[in-house]
C-alpha positions as CSV (number, residue, x, y, z in Angstrom):
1,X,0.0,0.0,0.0
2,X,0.9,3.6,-0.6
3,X,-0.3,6.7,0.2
4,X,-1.6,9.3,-2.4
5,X,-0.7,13.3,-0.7
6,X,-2.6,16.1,-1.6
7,X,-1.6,19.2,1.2
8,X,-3.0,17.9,4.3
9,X,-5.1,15.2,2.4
10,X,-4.0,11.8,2.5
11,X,-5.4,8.7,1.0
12,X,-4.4,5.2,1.1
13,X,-4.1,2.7,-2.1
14,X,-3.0,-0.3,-3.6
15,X,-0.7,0.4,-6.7
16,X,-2.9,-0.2,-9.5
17,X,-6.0,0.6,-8.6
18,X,-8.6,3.7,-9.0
19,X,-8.9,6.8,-6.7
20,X,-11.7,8.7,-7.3
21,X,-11.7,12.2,-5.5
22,X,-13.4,15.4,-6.0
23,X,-10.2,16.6,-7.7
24,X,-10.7,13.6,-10.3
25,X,-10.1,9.7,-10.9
26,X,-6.4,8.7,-10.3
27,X,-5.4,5.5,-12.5
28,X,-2.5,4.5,-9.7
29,X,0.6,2.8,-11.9
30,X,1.6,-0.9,-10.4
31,X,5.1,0.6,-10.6
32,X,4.3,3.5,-9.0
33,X,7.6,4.2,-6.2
34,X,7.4,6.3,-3.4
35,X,8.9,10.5,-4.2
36,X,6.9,10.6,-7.5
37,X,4.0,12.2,-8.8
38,X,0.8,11.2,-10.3
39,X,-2.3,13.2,-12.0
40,X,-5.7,12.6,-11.9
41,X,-7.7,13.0,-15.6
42,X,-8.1,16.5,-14.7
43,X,-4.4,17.3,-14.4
44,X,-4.7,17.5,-10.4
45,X,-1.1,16.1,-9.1
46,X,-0.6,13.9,-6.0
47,X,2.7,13.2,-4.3
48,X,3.3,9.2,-3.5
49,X,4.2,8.7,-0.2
50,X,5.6,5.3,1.7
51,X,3.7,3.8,3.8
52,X,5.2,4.3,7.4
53,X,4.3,3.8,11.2
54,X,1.9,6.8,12.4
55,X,0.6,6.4,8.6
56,X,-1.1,3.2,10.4
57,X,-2.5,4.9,13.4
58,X,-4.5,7.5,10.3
59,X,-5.0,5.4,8.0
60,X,-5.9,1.9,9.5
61,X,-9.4,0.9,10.0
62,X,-10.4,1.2,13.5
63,X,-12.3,-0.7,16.0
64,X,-11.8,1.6,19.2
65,X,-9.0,3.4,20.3
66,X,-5.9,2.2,18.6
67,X,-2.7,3.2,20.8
68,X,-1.2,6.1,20.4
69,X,2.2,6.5,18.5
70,X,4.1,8.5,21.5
71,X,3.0,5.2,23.8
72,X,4.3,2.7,21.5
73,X,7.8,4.9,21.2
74,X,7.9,4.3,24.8
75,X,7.3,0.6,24.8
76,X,9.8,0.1,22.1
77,X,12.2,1.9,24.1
78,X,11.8,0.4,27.5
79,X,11.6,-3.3,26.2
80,X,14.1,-3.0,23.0
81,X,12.2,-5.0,21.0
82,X,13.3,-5.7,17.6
83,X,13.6,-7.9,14.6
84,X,13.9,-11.8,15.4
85,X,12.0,-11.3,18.6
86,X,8.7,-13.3,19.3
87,X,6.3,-11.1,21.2
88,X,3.0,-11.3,22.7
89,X,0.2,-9.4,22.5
90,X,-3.3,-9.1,24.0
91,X,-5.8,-6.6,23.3
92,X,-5.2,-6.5,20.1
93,X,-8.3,-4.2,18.6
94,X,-7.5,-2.0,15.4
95,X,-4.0,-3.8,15.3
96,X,-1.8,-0.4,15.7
97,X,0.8,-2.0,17.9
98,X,0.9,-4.9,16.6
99,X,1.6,-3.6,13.0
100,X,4.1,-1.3,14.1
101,X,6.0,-4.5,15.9
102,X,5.5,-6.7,12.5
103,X,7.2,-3.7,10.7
104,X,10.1,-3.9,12.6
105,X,10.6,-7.6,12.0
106,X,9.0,-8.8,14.8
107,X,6.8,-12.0,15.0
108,X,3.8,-11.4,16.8
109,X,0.9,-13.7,18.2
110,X,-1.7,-11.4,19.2
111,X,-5.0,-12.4,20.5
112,X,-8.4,-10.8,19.9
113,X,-11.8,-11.9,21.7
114,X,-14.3,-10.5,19.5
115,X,-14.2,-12.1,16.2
116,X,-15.6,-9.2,14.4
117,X,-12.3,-6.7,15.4
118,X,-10.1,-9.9,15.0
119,X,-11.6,-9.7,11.3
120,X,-10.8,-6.1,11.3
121,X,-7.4,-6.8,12.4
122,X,-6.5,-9.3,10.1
123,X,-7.2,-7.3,7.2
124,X,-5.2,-4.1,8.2
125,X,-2.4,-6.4,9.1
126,X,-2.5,-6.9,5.1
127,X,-2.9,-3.3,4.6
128,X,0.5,-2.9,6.8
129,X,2.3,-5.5,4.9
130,X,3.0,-7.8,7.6
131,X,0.1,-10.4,7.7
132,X,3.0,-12.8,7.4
133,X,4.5,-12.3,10.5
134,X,1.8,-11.2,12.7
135,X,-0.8,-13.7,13.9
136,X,-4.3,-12.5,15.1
137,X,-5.6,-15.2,16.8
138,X,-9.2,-15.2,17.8
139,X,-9.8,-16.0,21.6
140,X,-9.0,-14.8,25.0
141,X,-5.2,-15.0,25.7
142,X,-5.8,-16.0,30.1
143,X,-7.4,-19.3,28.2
144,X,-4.5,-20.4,26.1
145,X,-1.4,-19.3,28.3
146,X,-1.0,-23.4,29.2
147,X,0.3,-23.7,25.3
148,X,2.4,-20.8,24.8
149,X,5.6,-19.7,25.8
150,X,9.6,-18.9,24.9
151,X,8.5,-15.0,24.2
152,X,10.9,-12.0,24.2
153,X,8.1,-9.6,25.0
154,X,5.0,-9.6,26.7
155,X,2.7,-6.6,25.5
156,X,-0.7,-6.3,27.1
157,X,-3.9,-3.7,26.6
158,X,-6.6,-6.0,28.3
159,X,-8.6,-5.1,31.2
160,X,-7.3,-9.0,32.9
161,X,-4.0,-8.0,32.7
162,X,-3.1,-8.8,35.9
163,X,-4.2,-12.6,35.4
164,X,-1.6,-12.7,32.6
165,X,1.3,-11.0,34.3
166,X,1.0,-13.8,37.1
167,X,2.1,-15.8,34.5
168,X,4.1,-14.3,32.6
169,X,7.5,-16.1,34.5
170,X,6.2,-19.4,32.1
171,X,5.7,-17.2,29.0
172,X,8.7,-14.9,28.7
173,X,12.5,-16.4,28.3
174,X,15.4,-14.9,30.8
175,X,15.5,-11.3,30.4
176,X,12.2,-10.8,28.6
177,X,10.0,-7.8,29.0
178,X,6.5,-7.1,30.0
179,X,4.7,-4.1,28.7
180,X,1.2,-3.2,30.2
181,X,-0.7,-0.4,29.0
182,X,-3.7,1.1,31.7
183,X,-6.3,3.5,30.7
184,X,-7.0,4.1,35.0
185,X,-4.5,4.3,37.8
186,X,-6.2,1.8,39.7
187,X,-5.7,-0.8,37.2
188,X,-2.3,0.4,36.5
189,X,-1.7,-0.1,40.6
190,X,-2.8,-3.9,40.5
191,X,-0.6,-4.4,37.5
192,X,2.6,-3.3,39.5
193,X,1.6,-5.4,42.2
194,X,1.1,-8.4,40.4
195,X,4.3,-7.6,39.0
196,X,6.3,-7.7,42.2
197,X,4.5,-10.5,43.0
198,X,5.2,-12.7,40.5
199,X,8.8,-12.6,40.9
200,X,9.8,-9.6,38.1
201,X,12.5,-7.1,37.9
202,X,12.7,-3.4,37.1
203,X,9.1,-3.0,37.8
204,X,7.6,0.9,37.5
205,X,4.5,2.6,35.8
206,X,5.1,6.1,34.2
207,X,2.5,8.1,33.1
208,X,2.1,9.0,29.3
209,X,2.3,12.9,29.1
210,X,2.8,14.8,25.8
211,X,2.3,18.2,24.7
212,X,2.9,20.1,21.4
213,X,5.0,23.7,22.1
214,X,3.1,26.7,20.4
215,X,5.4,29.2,19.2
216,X,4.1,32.3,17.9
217,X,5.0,36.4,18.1
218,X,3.6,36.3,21.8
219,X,5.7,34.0,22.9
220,X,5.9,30.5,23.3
221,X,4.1,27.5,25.5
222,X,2.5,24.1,25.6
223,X,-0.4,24.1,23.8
224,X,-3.7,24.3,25.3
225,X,-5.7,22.0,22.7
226,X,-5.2,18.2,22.3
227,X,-4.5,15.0,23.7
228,X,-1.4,15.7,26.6
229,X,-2.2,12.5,28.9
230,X,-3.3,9.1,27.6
231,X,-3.1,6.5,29.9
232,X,-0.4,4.6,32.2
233,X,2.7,2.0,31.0
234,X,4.0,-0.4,33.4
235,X,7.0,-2.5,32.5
236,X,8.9,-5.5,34.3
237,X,11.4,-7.9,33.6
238,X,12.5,-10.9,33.7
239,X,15.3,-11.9,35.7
């Protein structure tokens, strides 16, 4: 897939196919590479963009609230996951973190409960180009942790989270990470504890903060309009 720019209009396509747009039909070449330029019949030009990360959190079709690109930068960095590692994933929903995993040459198992957004999830995992080596499996994960396990990293969005980082000592290898994101405090809180609990290392929940800077003739500040906090990240290790 590729996207088709037009100033702050962006549209996502399949080289070869037909864009129609209120600026005209674009016939998209197969051959069509990323830094060139193609017209509709009326002469309108688009730029052709690659496909990239927070291209998926725009462009993917949802199911909820997919997670946010500043909170996956943080769960990349904390746990250093990267190609060749197995990871797992709960929660799964629109697929954002997933795909963004898969991208980096990941291989991701990642369970979805309701088969209609496991449907959803599947199909943008085509869209991202990594169907191959992200699995969306159809099912709640607390129900099929008895058959899994040798993971790298351990990535969870689920309100039983909890139930699965008890376990997570028979699902991650020596030195693996867990990665839980909250939406409340209170569930973040339980998380930590089960953490410590279960034996883990490095445990700590940060809160997700981030604010654009507005700079203008006035002077300058963080702006007063958009999302700044978006939920809580808890990470542990194995020893």
């Amino acid at each position: 897939m590729i996207l088709l720019v037009r100033g702050d209009r962006e549209f996502l396509v399949e080289p070869g196919a037909e864009l129609h747009t209120d600026l005209g039909v674009v016939h998209v070449p197969e051959d069509v590479e990323p830094g060139q330029q193609v017209e509709s019949h009326l002469g309108e030009a688009f730029g052709v963009r690659a496909l990239r990360g927070p291209d998926l959190f725009n462009h993917l079709e949802r199911t909820g609230a997919p997670m946010m690109p500043k909170d996956i930068g943080l769960l990349v960095g904390h746990t250093g996951v990267a190609a060749g590692d197995r990871v797992l994933d709960a929660g799964t929903g629109t697929g954002v973190l997933a795909a963004y995993l898969g991208r980096m040459g990941a291989a991701v198992t990642t369970f979805e409960r309701d088969p209609d957004f496991a449907d959803v999830a599947r199909e943008n995992m085509k869209l991202a180009g990594v169907a191959e080596t992200v699995e969306v499996r159809t099912g709640d994960l607390t129900e099929a942790l008895g058959d899994l396990g040798g993971f790298d990293v351990l990535t969870l969005d689920t309100e039983d989270a909890p139930t699965v980082v008890a376990r997570a000592p028979d699902l991650l290898v020596s030195g693996g990470f867990v990665a839980v994101y909250s939406p409340f405090i209170e569930a973040a809180r339980e998380v930590e504890h089960t953490a410590r609990e279960a034996g883990l290392g490095d445990v700590e929940t940060t809160e997700t903060i981030q604010r654009r800077m507005d700079f203008d003739d006035r002077g300058s500040r963080p702006a007063t309009k958009g999302v700044g906090h978006t939920g809580y990240l808890t990470f542990a290790r194995m020893e």
